[in-house]
C-alpha positions as CSV (number, residue, x, y, z in Angstrom):
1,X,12.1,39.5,-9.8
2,X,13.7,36.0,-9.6
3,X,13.0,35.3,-12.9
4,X,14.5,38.4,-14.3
5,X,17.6,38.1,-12.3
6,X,18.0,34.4,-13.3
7,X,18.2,35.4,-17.0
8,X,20.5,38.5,-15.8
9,X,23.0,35.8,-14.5
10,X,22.4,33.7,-17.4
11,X,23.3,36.5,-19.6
12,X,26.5,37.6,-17.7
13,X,27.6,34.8,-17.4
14,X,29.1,34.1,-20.1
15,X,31.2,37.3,-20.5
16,X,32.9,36.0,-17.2
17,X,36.3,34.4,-17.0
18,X,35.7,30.7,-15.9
19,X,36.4,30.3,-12.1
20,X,37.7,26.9,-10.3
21,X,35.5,25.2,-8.6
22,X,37.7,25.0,-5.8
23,X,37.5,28.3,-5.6
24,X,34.3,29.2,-5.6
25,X,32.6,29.9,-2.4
26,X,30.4,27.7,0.0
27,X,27.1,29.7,-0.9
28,X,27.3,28.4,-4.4
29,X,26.7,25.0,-3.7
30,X,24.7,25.0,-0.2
31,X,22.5,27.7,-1.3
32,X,20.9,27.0,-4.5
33,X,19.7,23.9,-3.1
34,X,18.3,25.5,0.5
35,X,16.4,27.2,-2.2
36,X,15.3,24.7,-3.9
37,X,13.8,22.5,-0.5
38,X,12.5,25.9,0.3
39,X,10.8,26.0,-3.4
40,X,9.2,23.1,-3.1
41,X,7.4,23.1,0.1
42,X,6.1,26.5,-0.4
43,X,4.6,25.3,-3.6
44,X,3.1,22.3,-1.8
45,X,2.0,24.4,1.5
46,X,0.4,27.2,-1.4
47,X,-1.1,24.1,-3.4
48,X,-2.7,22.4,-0.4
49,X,-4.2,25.8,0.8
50,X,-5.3,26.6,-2.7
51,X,-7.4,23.5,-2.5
52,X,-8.7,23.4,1.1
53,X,-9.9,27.0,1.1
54,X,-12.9,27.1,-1.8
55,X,-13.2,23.0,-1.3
56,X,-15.2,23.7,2.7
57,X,-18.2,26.1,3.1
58,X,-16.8,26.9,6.6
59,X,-13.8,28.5,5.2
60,X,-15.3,30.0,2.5
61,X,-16.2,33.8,4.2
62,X,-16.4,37.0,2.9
63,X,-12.8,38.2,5.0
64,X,-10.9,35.4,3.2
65,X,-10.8,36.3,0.1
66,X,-8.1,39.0,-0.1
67,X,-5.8,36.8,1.8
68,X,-7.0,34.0,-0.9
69,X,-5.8,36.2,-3.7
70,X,-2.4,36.5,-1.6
71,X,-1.5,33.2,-1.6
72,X,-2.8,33.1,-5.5
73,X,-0.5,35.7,-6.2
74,X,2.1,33.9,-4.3
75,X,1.6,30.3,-6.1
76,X,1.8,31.6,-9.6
77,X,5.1,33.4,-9.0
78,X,6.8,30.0,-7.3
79,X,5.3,28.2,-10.1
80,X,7.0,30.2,-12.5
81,X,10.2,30.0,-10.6
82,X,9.8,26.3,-10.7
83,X,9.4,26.1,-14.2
84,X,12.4,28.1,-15.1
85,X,14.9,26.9,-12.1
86,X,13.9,23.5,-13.3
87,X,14.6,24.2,-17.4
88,X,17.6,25.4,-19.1
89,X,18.3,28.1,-21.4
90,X,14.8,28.9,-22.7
91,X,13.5,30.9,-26.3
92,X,13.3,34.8,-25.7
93,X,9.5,34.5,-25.9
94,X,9.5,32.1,-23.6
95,X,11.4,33.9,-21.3
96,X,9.6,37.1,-21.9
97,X,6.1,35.4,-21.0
98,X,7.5,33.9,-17.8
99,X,9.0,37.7,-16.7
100,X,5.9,38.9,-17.3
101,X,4.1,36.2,-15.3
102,X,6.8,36.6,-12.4
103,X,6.3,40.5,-12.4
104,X,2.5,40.1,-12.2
105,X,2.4,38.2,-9.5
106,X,4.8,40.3,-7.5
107,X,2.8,43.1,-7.7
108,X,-1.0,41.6,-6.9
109,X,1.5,40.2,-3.7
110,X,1.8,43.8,-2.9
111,X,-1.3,44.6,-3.8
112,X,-3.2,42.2,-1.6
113,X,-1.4,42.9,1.0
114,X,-2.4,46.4,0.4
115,X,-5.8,45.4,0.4
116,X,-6.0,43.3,3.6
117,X,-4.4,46.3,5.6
118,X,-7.6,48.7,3.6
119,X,-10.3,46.3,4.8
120,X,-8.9,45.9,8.2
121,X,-8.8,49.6,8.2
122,X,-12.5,49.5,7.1
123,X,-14.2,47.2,8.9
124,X,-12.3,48.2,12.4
125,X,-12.3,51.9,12.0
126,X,-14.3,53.2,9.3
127,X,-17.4,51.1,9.0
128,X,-16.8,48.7,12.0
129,X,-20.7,47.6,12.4
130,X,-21.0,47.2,8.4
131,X,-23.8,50.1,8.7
132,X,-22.8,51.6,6.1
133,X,-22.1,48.9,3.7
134,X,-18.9,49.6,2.3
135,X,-17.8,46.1,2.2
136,X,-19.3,43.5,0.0
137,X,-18.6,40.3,-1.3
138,X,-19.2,41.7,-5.2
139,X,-16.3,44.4,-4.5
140,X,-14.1,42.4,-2.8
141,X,-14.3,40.0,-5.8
142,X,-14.1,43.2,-8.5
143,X,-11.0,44.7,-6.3
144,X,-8.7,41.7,-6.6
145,X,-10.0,41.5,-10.4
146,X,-8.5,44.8,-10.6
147,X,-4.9,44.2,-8.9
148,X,-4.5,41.1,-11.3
149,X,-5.5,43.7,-14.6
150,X,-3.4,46.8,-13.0
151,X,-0.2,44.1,-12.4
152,X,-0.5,43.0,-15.8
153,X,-0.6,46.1,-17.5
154,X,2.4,47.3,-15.4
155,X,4.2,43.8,-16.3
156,X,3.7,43.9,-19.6
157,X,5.2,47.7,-20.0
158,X,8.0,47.1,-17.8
159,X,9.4,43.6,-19.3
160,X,8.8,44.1,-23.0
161,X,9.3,48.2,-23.1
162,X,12.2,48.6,-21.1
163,X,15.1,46.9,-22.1
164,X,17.3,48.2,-18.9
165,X,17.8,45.8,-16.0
166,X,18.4,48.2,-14.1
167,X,15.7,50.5,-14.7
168,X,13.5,47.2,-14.4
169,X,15.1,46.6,-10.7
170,X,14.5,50.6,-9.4
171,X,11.1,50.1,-10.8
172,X,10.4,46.9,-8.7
173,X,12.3,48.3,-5.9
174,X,10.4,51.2,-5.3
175,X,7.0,49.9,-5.8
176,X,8.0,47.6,-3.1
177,X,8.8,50.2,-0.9
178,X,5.5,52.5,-1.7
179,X,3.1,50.0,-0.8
180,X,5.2,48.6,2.4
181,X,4.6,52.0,3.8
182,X,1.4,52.6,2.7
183,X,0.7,49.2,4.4
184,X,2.7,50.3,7.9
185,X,0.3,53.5,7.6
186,X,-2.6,51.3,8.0
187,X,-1.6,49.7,10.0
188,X,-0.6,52.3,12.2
189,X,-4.2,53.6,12.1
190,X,-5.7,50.4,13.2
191,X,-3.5,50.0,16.0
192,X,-4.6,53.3,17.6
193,X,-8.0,52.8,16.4
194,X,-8.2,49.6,18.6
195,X,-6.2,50.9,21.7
196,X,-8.8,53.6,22.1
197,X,-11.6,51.6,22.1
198,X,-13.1,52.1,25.5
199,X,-13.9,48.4,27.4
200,X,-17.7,49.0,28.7
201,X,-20.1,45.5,28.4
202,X,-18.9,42.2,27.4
203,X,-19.9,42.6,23.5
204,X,-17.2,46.0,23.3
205,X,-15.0,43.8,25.0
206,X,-15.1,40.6,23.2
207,X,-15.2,43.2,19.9
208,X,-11.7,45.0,21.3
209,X,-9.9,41.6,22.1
210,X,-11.7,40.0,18.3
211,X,-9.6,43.3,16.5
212,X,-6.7,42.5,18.7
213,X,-6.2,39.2,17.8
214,X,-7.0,40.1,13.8
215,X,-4.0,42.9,14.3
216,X,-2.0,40.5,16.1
217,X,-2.0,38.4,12.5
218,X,-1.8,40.8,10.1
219,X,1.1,42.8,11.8
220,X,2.7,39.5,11.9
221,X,2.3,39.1,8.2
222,X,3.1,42.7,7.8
223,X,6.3,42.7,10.1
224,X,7.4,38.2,8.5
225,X,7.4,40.3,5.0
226,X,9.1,43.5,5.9
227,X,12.1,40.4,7.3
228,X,11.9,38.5,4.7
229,X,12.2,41.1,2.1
230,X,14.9,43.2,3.0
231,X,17.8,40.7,1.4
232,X,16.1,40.8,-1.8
233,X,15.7,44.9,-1.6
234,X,18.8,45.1,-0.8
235,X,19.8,42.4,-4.1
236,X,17.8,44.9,-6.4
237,X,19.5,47.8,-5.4
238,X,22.9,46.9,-5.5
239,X,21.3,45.5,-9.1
240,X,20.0,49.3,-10.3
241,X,23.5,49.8,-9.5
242,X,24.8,47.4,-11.8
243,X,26.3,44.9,-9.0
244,X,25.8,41.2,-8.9
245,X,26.2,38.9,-5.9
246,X,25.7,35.4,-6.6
247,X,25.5,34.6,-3.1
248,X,23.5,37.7,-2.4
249,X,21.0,35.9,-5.6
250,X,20.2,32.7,-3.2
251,X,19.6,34.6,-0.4
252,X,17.2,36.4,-1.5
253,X,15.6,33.8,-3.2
254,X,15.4,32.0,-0.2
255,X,14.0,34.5,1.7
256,X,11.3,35.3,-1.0
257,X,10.5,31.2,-0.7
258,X,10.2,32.0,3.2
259,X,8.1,34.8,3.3
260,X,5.6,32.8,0.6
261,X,5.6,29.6,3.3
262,X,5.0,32.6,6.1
263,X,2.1,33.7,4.3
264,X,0.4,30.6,4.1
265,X,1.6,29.9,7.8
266,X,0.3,33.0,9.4
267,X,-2.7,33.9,7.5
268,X,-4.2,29.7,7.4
269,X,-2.6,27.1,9.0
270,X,-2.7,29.6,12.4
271,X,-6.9,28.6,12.1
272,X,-8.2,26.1,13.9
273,X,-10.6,25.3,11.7
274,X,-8.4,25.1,8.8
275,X,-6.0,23.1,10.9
276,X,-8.5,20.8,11.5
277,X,-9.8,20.5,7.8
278,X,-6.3,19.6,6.6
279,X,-5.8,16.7,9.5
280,X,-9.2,15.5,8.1
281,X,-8.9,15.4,4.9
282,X,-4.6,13.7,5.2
283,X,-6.2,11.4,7.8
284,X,-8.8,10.5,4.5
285,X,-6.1,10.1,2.2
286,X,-3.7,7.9,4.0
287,X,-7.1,5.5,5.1
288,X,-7.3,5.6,1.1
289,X,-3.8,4.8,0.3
């Protein structure tokens, strides 16, 4: 991901004949630091909802915890961005352990997202009075437990056994791709699942406009990442290629940074009651301070 493309640059760098600064074009110096601003309040927006979530019983529900492991996912990888943005040339180890990090959290990313398309799927079309039990707190719990082993052990393969870039970018690329569509085909399916629900009493009505609004947010999610990722798809193909675009680098970085604020945006600070926990508890702190 970032991180692998930051060593890429790092490496080819220096093979490249030295270029004025004059010369060079706007995106070099405008961009990197848009990404930077960008960096830093996702990690603060990530950090905040990281604490706020498990901190207040009332947000603390069963239908939360996939998107918790989302913006999880999400933190660790601009963590490990920060950390090597903000460092300079690093050991190989070192640089090794935050690809395979960076990779890791990419992938649960996916993953989750994955996962709240399957238990929308679930609870709105398979199993939508919970009759049959499918969903429980214990499996939720054991499923994300799973993304974080699977990501690893894909991680770890990919950074330390394959030694082509641009092997490591078609890899990336079309996982990315696979579980986009796999998440448009649930998506899919929920949407016509809901439109066909007849409107007879006020509970099957209340129930149709509840799904509504739930598909309503997770398309939005779905449709914010499907934007947001289509400069950096496009980045890591021209990369399997064996093309780099400096320019091309920040963008996509930036757009990464925009879809992990997005996240956090859509899935939390859209709540009410989150909303209202957050005012609460800045209101507290400033009475403090």
């Amino acid at each position: 991901m970032m991180i692998i493309t930051d060593r890429l640059n790092t490496t080819t760098s220096s093979t490249l004949v030295d270029v004025d600064i004059e010369s060079r074009p706007l995106c070099w110096f405008i961009l990197p630091t848009m990404k930077h601003g960008m960096l830093g309040l996702a990690i603060f927006i990530m950090s905040a909802t990281l604490v706020i979530i498990p901190s207040h019983r009332r947000l603390r529900k069963r239908h939360h915890i996939f998107p918790y492991n989302l913006v999880l996912s999400d933190f660790c990888g601009a963590i490990v961005f920060a950390v090597f943005e903000g460092t300079g040339e690093l050991p190989l180890e070192y640089v090794e352990a935050l690809q395979t990090i960076s990779v890791t959290s990419f992938i649960v990313s996916l993953l989750s997202i994955v996962l709240v398309a399957g238990y929308q799927f679930i609870t709105i079309r398979v199993d939508p009075f919970g009759a049959q039990n499918i969903i429980t707190t214990p499996r939720l719990i054991i499923a994300c437990l799973l993304t974080w082993a699977f990501s690893f052990s894909i991680s770890v393969t990919t950074v330390l056994t394959i030694s082509e870039y641009t092997t490591i970018f078609t890899l990336l690329l079309c996982i990315s791709l696979i579980t986009t569509t796999i998440t448009g085909f649930c998506y899919v399916l929920i949407y016509r699942s809901v439109a066909k629900v007849p409107c007879e009493g006020n509970i099957t009505a209340a129930r149709k406009e509840e799904n509504q609004r739930v598909l309503r947010t997770f398309g939005l999610v779905f449709g914010t990442t499907v934007v947001c990722w289509i400069c950096p798809w496009v980045h890591w193909a021209f990369l399997s290629l064996g093309f780099e675009y400096m320019c091309l680098f920040n963008a996509g970085d930036m757009m990464i940074c925009a879809n992990w604020i997005a996240n956090c945006v859509i899935y939390w600070w859209r709540l009410k009651e989150f909303r209202a926990i957050f005012s609460s508890s800045a209101v507290g702190i400033v009475d403090v301070l």
